[in-house]
C-alpha positions as CSV (number, residue, x, y, z in Angstrom):
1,X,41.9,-113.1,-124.7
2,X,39.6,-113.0,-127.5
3,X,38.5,-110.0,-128.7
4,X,34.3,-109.3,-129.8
5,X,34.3,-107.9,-132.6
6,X,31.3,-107.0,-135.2
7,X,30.6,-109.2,-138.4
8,X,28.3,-107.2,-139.8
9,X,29.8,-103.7,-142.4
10,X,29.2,-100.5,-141.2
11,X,25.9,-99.0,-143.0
12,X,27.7,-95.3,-143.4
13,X,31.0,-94.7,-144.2
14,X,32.4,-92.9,-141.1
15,X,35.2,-90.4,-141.4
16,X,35.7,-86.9,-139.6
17,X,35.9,-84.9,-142.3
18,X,32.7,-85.9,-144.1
19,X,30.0,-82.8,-143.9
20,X,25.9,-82.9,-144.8
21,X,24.8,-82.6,-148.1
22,X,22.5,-79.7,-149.1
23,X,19.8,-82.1,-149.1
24,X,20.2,-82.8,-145.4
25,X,20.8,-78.8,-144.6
26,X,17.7,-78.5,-146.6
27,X,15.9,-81.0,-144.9
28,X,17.4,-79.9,-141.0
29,X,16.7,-76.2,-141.9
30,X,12.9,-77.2,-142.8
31,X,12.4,-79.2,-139.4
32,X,14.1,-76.2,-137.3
33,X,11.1,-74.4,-136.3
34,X,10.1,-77.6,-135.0
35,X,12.9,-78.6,-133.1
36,X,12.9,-75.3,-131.8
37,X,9.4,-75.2,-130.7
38,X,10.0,-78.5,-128.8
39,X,12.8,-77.2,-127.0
40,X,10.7,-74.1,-125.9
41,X,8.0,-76.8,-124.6
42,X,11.2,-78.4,-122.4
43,X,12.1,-75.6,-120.7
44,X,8.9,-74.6,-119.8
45,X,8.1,-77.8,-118.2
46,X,11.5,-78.0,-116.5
47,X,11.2,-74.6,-114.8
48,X,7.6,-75.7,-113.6
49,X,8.9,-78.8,-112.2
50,X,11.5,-76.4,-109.8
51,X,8.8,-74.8,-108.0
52,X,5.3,-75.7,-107.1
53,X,2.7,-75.4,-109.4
54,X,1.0,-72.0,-110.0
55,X,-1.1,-70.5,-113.0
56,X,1.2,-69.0,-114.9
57,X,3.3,-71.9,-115.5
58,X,0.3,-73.3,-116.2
59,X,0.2,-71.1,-119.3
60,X,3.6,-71.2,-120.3
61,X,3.3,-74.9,-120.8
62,X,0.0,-74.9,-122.7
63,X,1.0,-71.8,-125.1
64,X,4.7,-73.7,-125.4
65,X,2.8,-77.2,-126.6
66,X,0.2,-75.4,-128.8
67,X,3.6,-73.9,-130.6
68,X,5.0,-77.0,-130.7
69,X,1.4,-78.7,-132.2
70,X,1.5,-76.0,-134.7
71,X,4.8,-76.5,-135.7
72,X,4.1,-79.8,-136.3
73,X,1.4,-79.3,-138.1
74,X,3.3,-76.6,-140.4
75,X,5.7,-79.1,-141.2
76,X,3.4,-82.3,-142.2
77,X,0.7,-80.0,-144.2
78,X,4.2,-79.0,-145.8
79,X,5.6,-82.2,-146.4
80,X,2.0,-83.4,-147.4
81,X,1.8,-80.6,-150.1
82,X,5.0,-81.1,-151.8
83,X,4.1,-85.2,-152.1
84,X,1.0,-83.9,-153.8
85,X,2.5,-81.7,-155.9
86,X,4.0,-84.4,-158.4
87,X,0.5,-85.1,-159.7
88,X,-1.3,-88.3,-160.6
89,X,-1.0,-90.4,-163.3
C-alpha cells in the first residue's frame, strides 16, 4: 500500500506547547470588540430565523449590524491612524 504523503515543509512549526506572542494577544485583544459585535449580529439573526418574522426582531438585527459596522469602523480608522502615524519622508 502506498502511503500519500505531503512534499511540501510545514509553514509553522507545530508543537502543543507553543503559546501566542504578545504581539498576537495585542493584535486579538484589539479585534475583540469586533468579533464580539459579530457574534451579537449571529445570534440575533438565528433567534429570528426560529420564529416568524415580527418588528422587534426586526430591530435587534439592524441595531446588532450597525454595532458590528461601527466596530468595524473603530478598528480600520484605528489601524488607519497608527499607519499614519510613522510620518512621511
Amino acid at each position: 500500500m502506498n502511503h500519500i504523503v505531503t512534499v511540501q515543509q510545514a509553514v509553522t512549526a507545530f508543537a502543543p506547547d507553543i503559546e501566542p506572542t504578545s504581539a498576537e494577544l495585542d493584535a486579538i485583544d484589539l479585534e475583540m470588540p469586533a468579533v464580539l459585535a459579530d457574534v451579537d449580529l449571529l445570534d440575533a439573526q438565528i433567534t429570528a430565523m426560529d420564529r416568524p418574522a415580527n418588528e422587534l426582531d426586526g430591530r435587534r438585527i439592524r441595531r446588532a449590524r450597525h454595532r458590528a459596522l461601527a466596530a468595524r469602523r473603530e478598528l480600520t480608522n484605528q489601524a488607519a491612524s497608527e499607519s499614519m502615524r510613522g510620518g512621511a519622508a
